[in-house]
Residue frames as a rotation matrix with the C-alpha (Angstrom) as fourth column:
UNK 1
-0.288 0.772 0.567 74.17
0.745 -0.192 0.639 23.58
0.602 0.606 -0.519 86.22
UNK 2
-0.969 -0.188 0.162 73.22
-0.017 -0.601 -0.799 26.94
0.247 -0.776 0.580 87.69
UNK 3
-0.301 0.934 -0.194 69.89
0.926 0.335 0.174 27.47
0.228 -0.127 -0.965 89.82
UNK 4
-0.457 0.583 0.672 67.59
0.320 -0.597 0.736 29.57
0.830 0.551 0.087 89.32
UNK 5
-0.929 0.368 -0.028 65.28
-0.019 -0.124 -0.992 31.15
-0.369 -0.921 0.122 92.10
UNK 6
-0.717 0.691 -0.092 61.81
-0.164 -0.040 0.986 30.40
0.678 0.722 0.142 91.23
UNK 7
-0.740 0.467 0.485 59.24
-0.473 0.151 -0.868 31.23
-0.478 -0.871 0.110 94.34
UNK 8
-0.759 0.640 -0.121 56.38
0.064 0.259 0.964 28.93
0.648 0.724 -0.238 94.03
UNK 9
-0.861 0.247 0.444 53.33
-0.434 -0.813 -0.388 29.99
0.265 -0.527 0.807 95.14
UNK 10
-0.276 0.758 -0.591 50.67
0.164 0.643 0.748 27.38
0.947 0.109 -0.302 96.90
UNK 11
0.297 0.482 0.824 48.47
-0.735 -0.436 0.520 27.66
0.610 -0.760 0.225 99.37
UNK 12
-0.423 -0.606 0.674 49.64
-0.846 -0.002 -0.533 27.42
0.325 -0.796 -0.512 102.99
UNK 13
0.557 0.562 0.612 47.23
-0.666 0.742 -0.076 23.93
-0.497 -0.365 0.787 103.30
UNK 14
0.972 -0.011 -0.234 49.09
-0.165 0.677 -0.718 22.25
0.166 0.736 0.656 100.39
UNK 15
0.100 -0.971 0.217 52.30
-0.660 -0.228 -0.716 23.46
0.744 -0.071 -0.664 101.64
UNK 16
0.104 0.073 0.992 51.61
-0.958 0.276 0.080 21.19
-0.268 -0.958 0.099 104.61
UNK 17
0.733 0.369 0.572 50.96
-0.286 0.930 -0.233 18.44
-0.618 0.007 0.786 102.99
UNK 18
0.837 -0.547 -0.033 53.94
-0.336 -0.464 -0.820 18.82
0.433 0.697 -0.572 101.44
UNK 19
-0.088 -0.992 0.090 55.88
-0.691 -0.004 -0.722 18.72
0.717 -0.126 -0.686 103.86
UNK 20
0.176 0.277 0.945 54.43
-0.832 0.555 -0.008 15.90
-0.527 -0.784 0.328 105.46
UNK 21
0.995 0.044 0.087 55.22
0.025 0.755 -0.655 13.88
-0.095 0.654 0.750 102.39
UNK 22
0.638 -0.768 -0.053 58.16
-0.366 -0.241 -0.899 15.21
0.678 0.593 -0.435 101.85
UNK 23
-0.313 -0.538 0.783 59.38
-0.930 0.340 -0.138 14.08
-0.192 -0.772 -0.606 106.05
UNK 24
0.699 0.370 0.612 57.32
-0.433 0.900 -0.051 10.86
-0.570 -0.229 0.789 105.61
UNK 25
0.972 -0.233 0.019 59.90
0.170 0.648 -0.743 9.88
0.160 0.726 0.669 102.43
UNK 26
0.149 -0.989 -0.004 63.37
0.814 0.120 0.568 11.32
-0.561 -0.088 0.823 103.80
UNK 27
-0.340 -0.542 0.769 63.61
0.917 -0.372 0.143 14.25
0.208 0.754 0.623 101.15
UNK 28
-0.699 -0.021 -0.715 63.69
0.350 -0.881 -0.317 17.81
-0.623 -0.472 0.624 101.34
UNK 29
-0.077 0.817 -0.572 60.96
0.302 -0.528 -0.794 19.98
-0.950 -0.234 -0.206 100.56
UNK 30
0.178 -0.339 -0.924 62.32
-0.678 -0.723 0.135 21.28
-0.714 0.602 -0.358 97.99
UNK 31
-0.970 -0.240 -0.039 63.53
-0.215 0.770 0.600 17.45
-0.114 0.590 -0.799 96.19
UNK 32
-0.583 0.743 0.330 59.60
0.408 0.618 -0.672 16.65
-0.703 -0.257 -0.663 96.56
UNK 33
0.470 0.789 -0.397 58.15
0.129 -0.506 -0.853 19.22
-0.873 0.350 -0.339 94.73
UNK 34
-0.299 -0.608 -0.735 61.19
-0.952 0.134 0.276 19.13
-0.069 0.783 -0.619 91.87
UNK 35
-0.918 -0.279 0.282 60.53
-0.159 0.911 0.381 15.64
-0.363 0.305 -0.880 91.60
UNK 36
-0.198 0.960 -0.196 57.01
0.512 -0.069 -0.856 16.18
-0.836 -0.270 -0.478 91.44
UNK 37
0.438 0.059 -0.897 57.10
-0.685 -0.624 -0.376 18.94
-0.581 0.779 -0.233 88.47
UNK 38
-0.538 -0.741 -0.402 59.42
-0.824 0.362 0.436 16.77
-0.178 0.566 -0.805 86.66
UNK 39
-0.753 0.536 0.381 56.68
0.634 0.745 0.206 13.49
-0.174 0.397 -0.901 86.33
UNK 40
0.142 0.989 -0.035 54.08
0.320 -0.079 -0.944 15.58
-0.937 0.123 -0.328 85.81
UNK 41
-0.432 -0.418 -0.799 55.76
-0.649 -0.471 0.597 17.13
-0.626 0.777 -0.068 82.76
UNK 42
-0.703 -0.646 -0.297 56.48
-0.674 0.471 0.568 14.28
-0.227 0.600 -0.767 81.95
UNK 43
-0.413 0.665 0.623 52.91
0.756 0.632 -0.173 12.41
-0.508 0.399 -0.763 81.77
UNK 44
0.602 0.675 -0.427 51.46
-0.107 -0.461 -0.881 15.97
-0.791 0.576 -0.206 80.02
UNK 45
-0.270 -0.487 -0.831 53.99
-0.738 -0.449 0.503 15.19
-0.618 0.749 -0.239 77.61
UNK 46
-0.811 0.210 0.546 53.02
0.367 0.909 0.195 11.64
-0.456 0.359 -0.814 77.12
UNK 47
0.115 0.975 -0.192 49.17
0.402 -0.222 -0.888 12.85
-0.908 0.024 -0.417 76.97
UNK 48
0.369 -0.120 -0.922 50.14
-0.807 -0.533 -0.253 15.45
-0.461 0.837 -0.294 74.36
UNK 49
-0.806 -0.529 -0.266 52.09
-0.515 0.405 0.756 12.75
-0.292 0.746 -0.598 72.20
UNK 50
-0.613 0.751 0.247 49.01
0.442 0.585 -0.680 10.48
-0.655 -0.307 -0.690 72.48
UNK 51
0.357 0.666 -0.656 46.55
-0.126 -0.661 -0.740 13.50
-0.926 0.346 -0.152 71.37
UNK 52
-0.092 -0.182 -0.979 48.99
-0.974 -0.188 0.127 14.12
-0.207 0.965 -0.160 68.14
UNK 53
-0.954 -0.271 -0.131 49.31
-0.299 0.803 0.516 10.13
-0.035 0.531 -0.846 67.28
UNK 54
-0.401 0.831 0.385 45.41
0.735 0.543 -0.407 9.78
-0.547 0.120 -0.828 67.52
UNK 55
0.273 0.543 -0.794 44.80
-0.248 -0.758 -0.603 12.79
-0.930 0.361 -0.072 65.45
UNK 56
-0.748 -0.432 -0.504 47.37
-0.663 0.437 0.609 10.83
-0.043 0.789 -0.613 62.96
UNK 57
-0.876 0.359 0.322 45.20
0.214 0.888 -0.408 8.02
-0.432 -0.288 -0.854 63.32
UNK 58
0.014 0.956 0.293 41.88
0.388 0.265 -0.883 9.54
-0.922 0.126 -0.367 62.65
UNK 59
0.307 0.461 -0.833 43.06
-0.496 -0.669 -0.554 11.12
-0.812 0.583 0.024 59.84
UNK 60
-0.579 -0.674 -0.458 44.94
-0.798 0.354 0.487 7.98
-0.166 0.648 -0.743 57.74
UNK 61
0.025 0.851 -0.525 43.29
-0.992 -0.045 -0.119 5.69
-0.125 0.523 0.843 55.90
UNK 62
0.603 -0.337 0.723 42.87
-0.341 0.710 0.616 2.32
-0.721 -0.618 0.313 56.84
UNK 63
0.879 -0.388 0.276 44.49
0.475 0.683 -0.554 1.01
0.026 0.619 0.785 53.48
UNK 64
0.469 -0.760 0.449 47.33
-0.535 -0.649 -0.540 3.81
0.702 0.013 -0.712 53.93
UNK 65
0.432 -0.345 0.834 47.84
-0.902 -0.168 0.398 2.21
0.003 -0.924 -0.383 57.62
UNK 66
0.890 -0.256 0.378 47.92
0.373 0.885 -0.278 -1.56
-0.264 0.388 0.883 55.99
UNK 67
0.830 -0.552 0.081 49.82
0.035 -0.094 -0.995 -0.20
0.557 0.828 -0.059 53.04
UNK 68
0.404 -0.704 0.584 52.82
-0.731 -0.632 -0.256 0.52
0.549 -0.324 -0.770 55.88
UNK 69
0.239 -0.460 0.855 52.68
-0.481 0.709 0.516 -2.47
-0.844 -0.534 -0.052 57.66
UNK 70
0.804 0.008 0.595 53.48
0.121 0.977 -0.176 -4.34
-0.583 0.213 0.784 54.73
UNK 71
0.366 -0.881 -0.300 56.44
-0.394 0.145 -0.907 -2.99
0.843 0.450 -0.294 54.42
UNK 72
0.386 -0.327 0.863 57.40
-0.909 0.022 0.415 -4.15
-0.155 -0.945 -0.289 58.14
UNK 73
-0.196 -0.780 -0.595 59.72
-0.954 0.293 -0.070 -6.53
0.229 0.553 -0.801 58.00
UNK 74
0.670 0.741 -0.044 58.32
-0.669 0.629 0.396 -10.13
0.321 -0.236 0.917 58.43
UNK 75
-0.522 -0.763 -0.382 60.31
-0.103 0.500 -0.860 -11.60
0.847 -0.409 -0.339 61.21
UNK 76
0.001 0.465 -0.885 59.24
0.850 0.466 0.246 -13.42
0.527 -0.753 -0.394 64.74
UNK 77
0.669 0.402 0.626 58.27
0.048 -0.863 0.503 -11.58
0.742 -0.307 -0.596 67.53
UNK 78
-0.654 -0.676 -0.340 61.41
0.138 0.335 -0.932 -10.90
0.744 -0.657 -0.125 70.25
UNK 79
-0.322 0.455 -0.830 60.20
0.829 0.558 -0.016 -11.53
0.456 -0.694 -0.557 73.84
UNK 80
-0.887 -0.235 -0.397 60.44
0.265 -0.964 -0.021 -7.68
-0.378 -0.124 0.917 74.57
UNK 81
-0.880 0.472 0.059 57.23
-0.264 -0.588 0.765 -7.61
0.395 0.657 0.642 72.22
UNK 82
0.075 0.971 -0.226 54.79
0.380 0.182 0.907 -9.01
0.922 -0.154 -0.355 73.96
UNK 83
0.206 0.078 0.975 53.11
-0.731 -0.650 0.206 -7.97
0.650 -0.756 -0.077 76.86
C-alpha cells in the first residue's frame, strides 16, 4: 500500500504528550497517532450511524415498527443475544 506524506499540524504541547504516550506504550510516534485517527473515525462513524437510525426511528410509526417484528422469525434466543 503506498504512503502518503501528510504533515500534521498540532501544537508543540500536544506533540509532547504524544510522545510521552507514545514511549510510555512501546510505539512510534507516528503508530500512536495512526492508531489514534483510525478509532476516532471509527466512533464518529458509529455516532453518525446512531444519528441516521434514530432519525429512522422518530420518523416510523409505532404500528409500522410492530408490523416488522412480526415478521421476525419466532425462534429462541441464541446465547450471543443476550447481554
Amino acid at each position: 500500500m503506498p504512503k502518503n506524506s501528510f504533515p500534521l499540524r498540532i501544537q508543540e504541547r500536544e506533540r509532547d504528550r504524544g510522545r510521552r504516550v507514545a514511549e510510555e506504550l512501546g510505539v512510534s510516534e507516528n503508530r500512536l497517532y495512526a492508531e489514534l485517527i483510525h478509532d476516532g473515525l471509527l466512533i464518529r462513524e458509529q455516532m453518525l450511524y446512531m444519528t441516521k437510525l434514530r432519525s429512522l426511528a422518530a420518523t416510523t410509526a409505532r404500528a409500522d415498527a410492530f408490523a416488522v417484528l412480526d415478521r421476525a422469525a419466532d425462534e429462541p434466543l441464541l446465547p450471543t443475544d443476550r447481554y
